[in-house]
C-alpha positions in Angstrom: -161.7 -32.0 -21.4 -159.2 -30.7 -18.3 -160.3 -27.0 -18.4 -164.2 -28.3 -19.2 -163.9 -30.3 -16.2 -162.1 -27.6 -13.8 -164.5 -24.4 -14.5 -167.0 -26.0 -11.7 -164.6 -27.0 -9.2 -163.2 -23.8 -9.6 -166.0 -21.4 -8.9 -167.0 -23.5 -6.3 -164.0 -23.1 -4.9 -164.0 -19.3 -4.9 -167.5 -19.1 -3.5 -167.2 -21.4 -0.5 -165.9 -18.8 1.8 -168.4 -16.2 0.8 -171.6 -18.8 1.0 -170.6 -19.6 4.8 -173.2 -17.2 5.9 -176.3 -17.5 3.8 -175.7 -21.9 3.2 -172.8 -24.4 3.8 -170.8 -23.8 0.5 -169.2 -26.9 1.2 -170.5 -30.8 -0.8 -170.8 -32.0 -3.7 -171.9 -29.7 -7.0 -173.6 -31.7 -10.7 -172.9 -29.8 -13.6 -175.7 -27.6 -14.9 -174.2 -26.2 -18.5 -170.8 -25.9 -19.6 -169.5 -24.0 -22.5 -165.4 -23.7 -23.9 -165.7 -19.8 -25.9 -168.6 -20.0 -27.9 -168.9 -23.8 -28.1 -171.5 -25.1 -25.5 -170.4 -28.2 -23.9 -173.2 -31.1 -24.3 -174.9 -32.8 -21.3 -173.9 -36.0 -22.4 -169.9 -35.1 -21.6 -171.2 -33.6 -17.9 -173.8 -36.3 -16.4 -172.4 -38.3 -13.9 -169.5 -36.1 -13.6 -169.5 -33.9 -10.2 -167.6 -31.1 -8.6 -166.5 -31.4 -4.8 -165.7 -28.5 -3.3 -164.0 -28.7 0.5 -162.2 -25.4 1.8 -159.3 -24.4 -0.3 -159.7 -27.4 -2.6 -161.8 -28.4 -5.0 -161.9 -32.5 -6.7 -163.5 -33.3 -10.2 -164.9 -36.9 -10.0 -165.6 -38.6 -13.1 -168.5 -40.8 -13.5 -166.8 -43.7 -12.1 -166.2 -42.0 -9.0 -162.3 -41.6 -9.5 -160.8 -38.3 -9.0 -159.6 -36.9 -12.0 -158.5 -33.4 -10.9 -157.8 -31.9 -7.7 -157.5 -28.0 -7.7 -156.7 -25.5 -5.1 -157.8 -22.2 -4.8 -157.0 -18.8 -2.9 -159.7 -16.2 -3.4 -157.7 -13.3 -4.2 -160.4 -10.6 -3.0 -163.4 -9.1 -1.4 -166.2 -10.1 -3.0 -167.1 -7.1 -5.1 -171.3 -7.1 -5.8 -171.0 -10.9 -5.3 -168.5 -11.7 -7.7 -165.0 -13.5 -6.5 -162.2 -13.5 -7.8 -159.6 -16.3 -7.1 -156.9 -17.9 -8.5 -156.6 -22.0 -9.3 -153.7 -24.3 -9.5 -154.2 -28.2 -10.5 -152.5 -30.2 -8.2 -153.2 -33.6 -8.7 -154.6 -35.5 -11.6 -155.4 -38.6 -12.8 -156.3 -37.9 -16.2 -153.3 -35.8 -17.2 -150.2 -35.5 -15.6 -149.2 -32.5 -17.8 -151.8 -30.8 -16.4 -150.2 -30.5 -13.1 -149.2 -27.1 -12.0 -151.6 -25.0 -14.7 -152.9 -22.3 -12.8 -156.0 -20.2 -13.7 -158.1 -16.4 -12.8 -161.4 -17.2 -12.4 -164.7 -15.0 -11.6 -167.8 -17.3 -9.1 -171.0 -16.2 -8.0 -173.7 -17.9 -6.2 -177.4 -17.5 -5.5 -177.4 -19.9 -3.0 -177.8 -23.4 -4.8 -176.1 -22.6 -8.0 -172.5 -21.5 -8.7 -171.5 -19.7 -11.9 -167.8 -19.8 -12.7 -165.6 -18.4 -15.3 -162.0 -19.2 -15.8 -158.8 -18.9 -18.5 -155.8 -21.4 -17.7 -152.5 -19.5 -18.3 -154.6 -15.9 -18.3 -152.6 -13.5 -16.2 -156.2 -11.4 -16.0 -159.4 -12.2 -14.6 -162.5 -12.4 -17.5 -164.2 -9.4 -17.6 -167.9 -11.2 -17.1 -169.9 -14.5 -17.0 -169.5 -14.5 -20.9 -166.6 -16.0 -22.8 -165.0 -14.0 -24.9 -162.4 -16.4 -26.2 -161.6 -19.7 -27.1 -159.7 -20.6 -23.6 -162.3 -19.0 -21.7 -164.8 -21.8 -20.1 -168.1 -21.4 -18.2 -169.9 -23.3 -16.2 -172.4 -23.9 -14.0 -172.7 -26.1 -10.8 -176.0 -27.4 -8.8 -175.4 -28.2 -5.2 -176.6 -31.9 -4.8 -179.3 -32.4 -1.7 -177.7 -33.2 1.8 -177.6 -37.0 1.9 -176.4 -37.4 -1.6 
């Protein structure tokens, strides 16, 4: 549920610098599609959940509005044909303490409205595309809410 949870935030993350030209990266993100390898994540385990993303930091709220994670990242490069690459720590969380201190490589891309992210907690490499190839490999996709919301 942590990693499920932390793809958005993370991508969002990674994008928000890049975005500052073409659209405030910056607000809150729903969750689009999820999937953990192969496994697609249902929309039942995302609605109501959103992804916050703030420079530098990204906060997973839960349906109840608490703050379950709070990730920071550090985009690592130039974007290279629109793809970031950053890393993520957890910092805080309310869910799992244990969690605290997993860091991840992730891969974000945006079209404007939409952020795609890609992440492995504990990968010392970055994945190699949008598709997972493992089991600890988790996708997702964020929707930037409308201004106001």
């Amino acid at each position: 549920m942590i990693a499920r949870l932390l793809i958005p935030g993370l991508v969002a993350m990674l994008l928000a610098p890049g975005l500052a030209g073409a659209q405030d990266p910056f607000g809150t993100y729903s969750y689009v599609k999820g999937q953990r390898g192969d496994q697609k994540i249902s929309a039942d385990e995302l609605k109501d959940n959103t992804v916050k993303i703030e420079d530098g930091k990204l906060s997973l709220i839960g349906a109840d509005g608490t703050v379950q994670f709070e990730i920071r990242y550090v985009i690592d490069d130039e974007p290279e044909d629109g793809t970031y690459k950053a890393t993520m720590e957890i910092v805080k969380s309310s869910l799992m303490e244990d969690a605290v201190g997993a860091k991840a490589k992730a891969l974000a891309k945006s079209d404007g409205t939409e952020v795609t992210l890609i992440y492995e907690f504990g990968g010392t490499d970055y994945p190699e595309s949008f598709e997972p190839k493992t089991p600890s490999q988790h996708l997702f996709v964020l929707k930037k809410a409308p201004v106001g919301n």
